[in-house]
ROLUMTOR-283716 format. One line per field, with one value per residue: residue number from 1; residue in one letter; x, y, z of N, C-alpha, C, O in turn. Coordinates in steps of 0.2 Angstrom, whole numbers. Layout:
BEGIN
resi <- (NUM ...)
resn <- (a ...)
n_east <- (X ...)
n_north <- (Y ...)
n_up <- (Z ...)
ca_east <- (X ...)
ca_north <- (Y ...)
ca_up <- (Z ...)
c_east <- (X ...)
c_north <- (Y ...)
c_up <- (Z ...)
o_east <- (X ...)
o_north <- (Y ...)
o_up <- (Z ...)
***
This chain:
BEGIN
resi <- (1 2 3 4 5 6 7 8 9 10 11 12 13 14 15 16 17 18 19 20 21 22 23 24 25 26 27 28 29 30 31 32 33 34 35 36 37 38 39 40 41 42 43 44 45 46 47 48 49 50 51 52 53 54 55 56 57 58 59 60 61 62 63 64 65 66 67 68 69 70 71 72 73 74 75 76 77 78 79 80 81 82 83 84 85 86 87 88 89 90 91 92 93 94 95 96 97 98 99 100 101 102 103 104 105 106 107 108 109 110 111 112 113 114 115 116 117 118 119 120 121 122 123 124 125 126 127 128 129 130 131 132 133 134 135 136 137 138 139 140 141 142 143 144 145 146 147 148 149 150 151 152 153 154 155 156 157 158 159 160 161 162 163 164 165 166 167 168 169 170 171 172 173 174 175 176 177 178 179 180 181 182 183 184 185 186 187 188 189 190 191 192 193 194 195 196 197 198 199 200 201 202 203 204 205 206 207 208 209 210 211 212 213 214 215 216 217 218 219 220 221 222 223 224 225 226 227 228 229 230 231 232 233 234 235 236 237 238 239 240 241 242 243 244 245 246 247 248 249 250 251 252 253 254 255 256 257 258 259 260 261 262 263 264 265 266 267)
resn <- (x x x x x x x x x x x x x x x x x x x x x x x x x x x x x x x x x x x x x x x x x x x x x x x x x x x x x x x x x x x x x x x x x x x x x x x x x x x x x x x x x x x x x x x x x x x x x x x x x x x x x x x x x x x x x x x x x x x x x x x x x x x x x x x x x x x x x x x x x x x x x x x x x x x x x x x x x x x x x x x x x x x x x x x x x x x x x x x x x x x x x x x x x x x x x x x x x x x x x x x x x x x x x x x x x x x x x x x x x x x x x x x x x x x x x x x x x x x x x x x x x x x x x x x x x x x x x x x x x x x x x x x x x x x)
n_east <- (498 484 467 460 440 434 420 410 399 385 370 374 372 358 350 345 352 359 373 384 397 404 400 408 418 425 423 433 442 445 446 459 464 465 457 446 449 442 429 422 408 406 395 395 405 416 423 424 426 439 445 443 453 464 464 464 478 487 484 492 488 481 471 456 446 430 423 415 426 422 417 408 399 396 406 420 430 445 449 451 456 471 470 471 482 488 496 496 486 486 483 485 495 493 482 474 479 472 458 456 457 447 435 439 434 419 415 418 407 397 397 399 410 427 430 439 444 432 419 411 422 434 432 429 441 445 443 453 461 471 479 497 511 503 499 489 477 471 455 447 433 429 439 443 450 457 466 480 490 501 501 485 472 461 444 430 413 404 402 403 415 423 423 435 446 447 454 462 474 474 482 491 497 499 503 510 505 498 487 488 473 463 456 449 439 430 415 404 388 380 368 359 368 376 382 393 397 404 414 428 433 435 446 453 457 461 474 481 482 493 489 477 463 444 428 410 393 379 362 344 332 332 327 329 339 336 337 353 373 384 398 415 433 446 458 469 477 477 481 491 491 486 472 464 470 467 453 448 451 443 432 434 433 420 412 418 410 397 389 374 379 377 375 391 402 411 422)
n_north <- (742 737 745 745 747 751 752 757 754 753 760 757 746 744 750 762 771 775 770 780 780 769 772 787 785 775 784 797 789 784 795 797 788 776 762 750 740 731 730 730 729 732 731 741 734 730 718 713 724 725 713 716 727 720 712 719 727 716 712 724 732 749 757 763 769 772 779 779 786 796 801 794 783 772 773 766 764 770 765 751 751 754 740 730 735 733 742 757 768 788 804 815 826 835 834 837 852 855 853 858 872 871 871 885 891 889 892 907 909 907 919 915 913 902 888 877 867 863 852 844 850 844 831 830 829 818 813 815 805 794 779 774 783 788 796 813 816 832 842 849 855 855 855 844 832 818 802 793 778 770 758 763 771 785 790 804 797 805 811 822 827 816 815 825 823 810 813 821 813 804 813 819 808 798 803 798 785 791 787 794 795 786 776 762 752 741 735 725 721 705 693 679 670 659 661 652 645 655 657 648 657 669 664 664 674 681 674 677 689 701 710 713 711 702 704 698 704 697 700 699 706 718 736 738 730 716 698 698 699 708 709 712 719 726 734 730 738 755 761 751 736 727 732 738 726 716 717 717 704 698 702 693 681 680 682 668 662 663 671 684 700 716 734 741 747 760 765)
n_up <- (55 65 68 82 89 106 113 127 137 148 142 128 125 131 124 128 122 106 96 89 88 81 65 61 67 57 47 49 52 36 29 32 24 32 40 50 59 69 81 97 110 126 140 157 166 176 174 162 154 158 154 140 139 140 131 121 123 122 108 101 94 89 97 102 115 118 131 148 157 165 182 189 199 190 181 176 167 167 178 177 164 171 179 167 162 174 181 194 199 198 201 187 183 173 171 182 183 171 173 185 178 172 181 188 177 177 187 187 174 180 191 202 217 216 223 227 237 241 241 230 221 223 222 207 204 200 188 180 187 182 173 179 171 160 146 142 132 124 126 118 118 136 142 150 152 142 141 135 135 129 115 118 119 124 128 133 131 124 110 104 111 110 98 91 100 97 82 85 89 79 70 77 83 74 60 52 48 41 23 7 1 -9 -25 -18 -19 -30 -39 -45 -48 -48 -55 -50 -47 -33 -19 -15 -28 -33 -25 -27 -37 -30 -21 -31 -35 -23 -20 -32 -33 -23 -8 -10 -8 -7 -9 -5 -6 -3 -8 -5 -6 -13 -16 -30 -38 -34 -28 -27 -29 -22 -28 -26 -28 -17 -11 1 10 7 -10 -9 -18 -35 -39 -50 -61 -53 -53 -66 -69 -63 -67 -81 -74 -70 -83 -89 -82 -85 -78 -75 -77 -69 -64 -61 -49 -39 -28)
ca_east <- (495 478 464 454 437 431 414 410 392 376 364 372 368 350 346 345 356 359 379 387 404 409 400 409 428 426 423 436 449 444 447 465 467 466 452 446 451 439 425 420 407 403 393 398 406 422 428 423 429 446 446 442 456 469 463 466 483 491 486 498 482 480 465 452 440 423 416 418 431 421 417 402 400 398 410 425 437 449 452 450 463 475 471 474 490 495 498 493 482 486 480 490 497 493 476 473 479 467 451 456 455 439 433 438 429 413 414 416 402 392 397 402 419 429 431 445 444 425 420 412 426 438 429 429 450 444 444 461 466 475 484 503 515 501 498 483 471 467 449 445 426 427 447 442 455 458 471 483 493 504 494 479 468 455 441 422 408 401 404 407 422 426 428 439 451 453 456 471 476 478 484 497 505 501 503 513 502 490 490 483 464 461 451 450 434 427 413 398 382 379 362 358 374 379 391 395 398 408 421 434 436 435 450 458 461 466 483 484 486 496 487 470 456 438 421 403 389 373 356 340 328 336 322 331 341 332 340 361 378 388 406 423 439 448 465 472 480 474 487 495 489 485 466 464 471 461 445 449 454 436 426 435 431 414 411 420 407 392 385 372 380 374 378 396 403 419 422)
ca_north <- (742 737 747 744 753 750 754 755 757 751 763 758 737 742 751 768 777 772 772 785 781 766 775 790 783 773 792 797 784 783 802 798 781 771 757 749 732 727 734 727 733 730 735 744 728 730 713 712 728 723 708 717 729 717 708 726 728 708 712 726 736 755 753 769 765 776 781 775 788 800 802 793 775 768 775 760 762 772 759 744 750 752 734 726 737 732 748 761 776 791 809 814 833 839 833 840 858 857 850 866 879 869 871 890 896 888 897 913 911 908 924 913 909 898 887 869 861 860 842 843 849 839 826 829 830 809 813 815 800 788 773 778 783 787 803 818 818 837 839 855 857 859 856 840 826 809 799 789 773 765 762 764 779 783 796 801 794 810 812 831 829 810 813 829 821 804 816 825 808 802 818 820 803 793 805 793 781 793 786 798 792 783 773 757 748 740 729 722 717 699 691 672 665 658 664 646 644 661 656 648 664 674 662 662 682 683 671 679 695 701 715 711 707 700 706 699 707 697 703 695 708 723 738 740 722 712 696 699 699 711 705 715 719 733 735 727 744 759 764 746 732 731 732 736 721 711 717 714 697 696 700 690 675 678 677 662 656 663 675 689 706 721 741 742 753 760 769)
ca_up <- (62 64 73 84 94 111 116 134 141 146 139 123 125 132 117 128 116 97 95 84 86 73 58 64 67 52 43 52 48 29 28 33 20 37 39 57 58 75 85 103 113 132 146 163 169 177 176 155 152 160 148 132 139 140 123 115 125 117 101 98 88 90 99 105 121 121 137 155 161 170 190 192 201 182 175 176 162 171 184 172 161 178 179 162 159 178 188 200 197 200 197 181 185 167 170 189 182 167 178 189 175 168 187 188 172 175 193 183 171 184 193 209 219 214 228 223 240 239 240 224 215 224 217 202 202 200 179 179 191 176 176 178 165 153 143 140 126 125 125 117 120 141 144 154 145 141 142 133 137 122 109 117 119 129 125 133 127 123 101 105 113 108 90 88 103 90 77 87 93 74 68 82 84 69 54 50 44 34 17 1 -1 -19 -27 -14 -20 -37 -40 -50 -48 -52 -55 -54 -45 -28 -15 -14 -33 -32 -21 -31 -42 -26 -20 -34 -35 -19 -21 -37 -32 -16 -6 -13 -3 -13 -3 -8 -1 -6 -5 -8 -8 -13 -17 -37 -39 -33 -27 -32 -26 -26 -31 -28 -23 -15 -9 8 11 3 -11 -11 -25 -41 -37 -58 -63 -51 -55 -73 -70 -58 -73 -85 -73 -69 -88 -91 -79 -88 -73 -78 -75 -68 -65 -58 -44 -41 -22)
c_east <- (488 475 458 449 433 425 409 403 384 370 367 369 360 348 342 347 359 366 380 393 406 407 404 417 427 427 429 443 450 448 455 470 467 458 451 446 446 436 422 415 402 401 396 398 412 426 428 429 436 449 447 450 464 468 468 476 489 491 489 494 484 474 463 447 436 420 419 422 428 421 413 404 401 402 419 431 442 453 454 458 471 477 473 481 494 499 496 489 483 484 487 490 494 486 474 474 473 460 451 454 449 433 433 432 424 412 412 412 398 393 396 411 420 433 436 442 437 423 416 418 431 436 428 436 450 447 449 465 467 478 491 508 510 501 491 484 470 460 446 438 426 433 446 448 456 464 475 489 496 500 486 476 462 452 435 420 405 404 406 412 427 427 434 443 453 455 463 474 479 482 492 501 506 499 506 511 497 493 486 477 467 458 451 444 432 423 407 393 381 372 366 362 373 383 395 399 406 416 426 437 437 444 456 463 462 473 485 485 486 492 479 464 446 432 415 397 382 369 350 332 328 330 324 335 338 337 348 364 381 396 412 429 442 454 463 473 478 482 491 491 486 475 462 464 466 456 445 447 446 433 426 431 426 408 413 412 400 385 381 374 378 378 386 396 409 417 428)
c_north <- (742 742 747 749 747 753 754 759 752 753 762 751 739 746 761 774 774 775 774 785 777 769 777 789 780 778 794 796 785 789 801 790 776 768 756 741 726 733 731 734 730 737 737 737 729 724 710 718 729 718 712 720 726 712 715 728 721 710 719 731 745 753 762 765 770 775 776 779 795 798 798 785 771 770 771 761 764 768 751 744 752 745 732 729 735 739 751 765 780 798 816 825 839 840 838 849 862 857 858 874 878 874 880 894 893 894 905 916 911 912 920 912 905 892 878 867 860 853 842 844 844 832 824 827 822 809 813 809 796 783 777 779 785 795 807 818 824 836 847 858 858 857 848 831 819 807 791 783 770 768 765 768 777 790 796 798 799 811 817 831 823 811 819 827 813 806 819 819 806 805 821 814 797 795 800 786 782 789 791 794 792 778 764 750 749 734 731 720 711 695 684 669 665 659 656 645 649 663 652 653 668 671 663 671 683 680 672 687 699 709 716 708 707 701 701 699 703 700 700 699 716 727 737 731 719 705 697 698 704 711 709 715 724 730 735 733 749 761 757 741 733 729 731 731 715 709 716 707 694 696 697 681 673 679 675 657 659 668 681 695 713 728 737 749 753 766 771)
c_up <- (61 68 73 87 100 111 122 135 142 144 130 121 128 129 120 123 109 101 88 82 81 66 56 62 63 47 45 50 41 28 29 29 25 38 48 56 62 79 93 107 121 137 152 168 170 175 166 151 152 154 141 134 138 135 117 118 119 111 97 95 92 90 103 111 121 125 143 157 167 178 192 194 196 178 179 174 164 174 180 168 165 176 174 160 167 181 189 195 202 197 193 182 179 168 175 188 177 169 181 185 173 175 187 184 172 181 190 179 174 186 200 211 218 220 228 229 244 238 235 219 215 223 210 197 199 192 179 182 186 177 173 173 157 152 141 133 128 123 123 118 130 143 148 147 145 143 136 134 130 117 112 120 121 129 130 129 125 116 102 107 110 101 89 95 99 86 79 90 84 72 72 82 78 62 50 46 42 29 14 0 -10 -19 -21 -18 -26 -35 -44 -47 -51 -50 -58 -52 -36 -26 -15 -21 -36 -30 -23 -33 -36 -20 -25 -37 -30 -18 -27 -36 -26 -16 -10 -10 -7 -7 -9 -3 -3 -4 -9 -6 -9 -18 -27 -40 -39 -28 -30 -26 -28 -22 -33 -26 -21 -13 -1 12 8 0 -12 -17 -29 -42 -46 -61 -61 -53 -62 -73 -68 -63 -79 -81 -73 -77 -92 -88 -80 -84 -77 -75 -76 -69 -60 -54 -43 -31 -18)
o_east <- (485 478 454 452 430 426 404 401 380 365 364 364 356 341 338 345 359 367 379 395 408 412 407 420 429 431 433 447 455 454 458 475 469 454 453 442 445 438 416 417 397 402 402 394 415 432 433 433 439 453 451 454 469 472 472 480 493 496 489 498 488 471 467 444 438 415 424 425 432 425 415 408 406 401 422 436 447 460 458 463 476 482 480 485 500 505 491 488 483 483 492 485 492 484 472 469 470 456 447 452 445 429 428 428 422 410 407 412 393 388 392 416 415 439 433 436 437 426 417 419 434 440 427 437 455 452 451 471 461 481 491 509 511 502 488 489 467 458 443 437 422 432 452 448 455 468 471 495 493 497 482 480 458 455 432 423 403 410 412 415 432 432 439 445 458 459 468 477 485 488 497 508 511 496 505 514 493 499 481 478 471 456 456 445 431 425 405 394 382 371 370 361 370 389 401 405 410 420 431 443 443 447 462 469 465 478 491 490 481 491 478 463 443 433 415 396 378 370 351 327 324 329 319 332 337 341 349 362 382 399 414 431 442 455 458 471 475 487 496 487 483 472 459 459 463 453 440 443 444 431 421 428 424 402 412 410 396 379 384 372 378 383 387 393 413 412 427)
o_north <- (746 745 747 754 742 758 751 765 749 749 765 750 734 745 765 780 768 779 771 789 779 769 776 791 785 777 792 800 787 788 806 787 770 772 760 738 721 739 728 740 726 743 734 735 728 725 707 717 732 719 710 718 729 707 715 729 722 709 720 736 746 750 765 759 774 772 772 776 799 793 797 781 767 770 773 760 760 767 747 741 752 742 731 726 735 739 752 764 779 799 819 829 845 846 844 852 867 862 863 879 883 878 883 898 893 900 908 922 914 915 923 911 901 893 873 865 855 850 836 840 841 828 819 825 820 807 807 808 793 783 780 773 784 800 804 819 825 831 850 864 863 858 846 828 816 811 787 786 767 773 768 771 773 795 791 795 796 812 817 836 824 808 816 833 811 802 819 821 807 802 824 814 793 792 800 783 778 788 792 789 795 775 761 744 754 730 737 715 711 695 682 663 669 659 656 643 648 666 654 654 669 675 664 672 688 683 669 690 701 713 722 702 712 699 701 697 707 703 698 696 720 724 735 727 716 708 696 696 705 713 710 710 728 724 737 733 746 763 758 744 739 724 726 730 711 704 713 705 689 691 697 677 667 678 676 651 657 669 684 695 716 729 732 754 749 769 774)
o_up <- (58 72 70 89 99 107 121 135 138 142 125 116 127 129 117 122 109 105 83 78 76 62 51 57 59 42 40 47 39 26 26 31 24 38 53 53 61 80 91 107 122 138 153 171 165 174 163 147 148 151 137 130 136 134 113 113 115 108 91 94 96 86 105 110 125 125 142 162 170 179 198 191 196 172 184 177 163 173 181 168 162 172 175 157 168 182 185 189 208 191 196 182 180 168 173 190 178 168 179 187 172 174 186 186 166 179 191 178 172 183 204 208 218 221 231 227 248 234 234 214 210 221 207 191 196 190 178 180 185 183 168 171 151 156 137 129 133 119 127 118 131 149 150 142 150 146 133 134 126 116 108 124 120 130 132 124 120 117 100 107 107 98 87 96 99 84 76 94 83 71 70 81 78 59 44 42 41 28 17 -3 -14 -14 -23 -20 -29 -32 -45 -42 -57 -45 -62 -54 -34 -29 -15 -19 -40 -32 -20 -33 -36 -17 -23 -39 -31 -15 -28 -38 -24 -21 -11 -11 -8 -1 -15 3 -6 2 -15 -5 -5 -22 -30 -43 -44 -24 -36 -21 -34 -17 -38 -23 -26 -12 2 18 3 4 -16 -21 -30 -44 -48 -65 -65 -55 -63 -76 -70 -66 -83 -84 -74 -77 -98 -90 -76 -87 -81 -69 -82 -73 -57 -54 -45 -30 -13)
***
């Protein structure tokens, strides 16, 4: 199963806020042998935001959406993914209880009454309204929760609550496809060649050996290399192909073909 992440907001496309989540979920994932296949990120545009949602829906992906399910006029995704899954919104019982104890215990720290049918807080019952048939993300920082639909899952924008609700999301429904962390990545530094020149050998180990995927990274003015490539291969899967064999065979090719090589890396 691939996986993908959504990224919903305007302050992150106008450069208001630097995005923390793909480093993040890439950490995240790795820590559990699983990779990120695709990352999309749009602004508070209802009619985009619906599109990407029904891109992530087709493709089958276990797919994360950040940000957009709050209360406020810009906050969309909610309603969006109603639309592209095609049915109502309703406010999700699990949620509506939780909101209510959230709403209690602030009352309480503040040392005021706790007053529900308050038109702020009945406003705020909005967090919980979901599209139908879907399922709560607990949200262990202020109990206010997400939601999940199929594969797709739907967190704040906020890293403090949005990361340890994907970790109980992966942790909860797809133990299953933790794999053991091992070695995934090998490569060389090569000085003096073209990616152009490179690409047969880089062909030729990927249909020689199944589960094998060939990376090259150039760089042309790298503080210690200088101009290089750097030339590897890692497993498709973590834990599936013969990764050893490959990179063997990669540095037997690339001096057949006379390349000067550098430090190696292993990751």
């Amino acid at each position: 199963m691939n996986i993908g992440l959504v990224i919903v907001g305007d302050e992150i496309l106008s450069g208001k806020r630097a995005d923390k989540h793909l480093a993040k979920i890439i950490e995240l994932l790795a820590a559990r042998g699983l990779s990120l296949a695709w990352a999309r990120y749009v602004g508070d545009d209802p009619a985009r935001i619906t599109a990407d949602l029904r891109d992530a829906i087709a493709s089958g992906d276990l797919v994360f959406s950040c940000g957009g399910i709050g209360a406020t006029p810009d906050d969309h995704t909610r309603a969006c993914a109603a639309a592209a899954l095609g049915v109502a919104l309703e406010l999700h019982p699990e949620a509506k209880a939780l909101i209510l104890e959230r709403m209690a215990d602030v009352a309480r720290e503040q040392g005021q009454p706790f007053e529900p049918e308050r038109a702020d807080n009945v406003h705020r019952l909005n967090m919980g309204v979901f599209p139908a048939g879907c399922r709560i993300i607990p949200n262990p920082y202020n109990k206010i929760p997400g939601f999940s639909c199929g594969h797709l899952h739907f967190v704040p924008g906020f890293p403090v609550m949005a990361w340890p609700m994907i970790e109980w999301v992966l942790d909860t429904h797809y133990r299953h496809l933790h794999r053991a962390t091992s070695v995934r990545e090998r490569s060389v530094i090569v000085y003096g060649a073209m990616e152009a020149a490179l690409t047969p050998l880089m062909e030729e180990l990927e249909a020689r050996f199944a589960g094998i995927k060939v990376f090259s990274l150039p760089s042309v003015d790298h503080p210690q290399h200088g101009r290089h490539i750097e030339l590897g291969v890692k497993r498709a899967v973590p834990g599936e192909g013969d990764d050893e064999g490959a990179y063997a065979a990669m540095l037997e090719g690339l001096r057949r073909f006379g390349a000067q090589l550098g430090p190696e890396m292993v990751r």
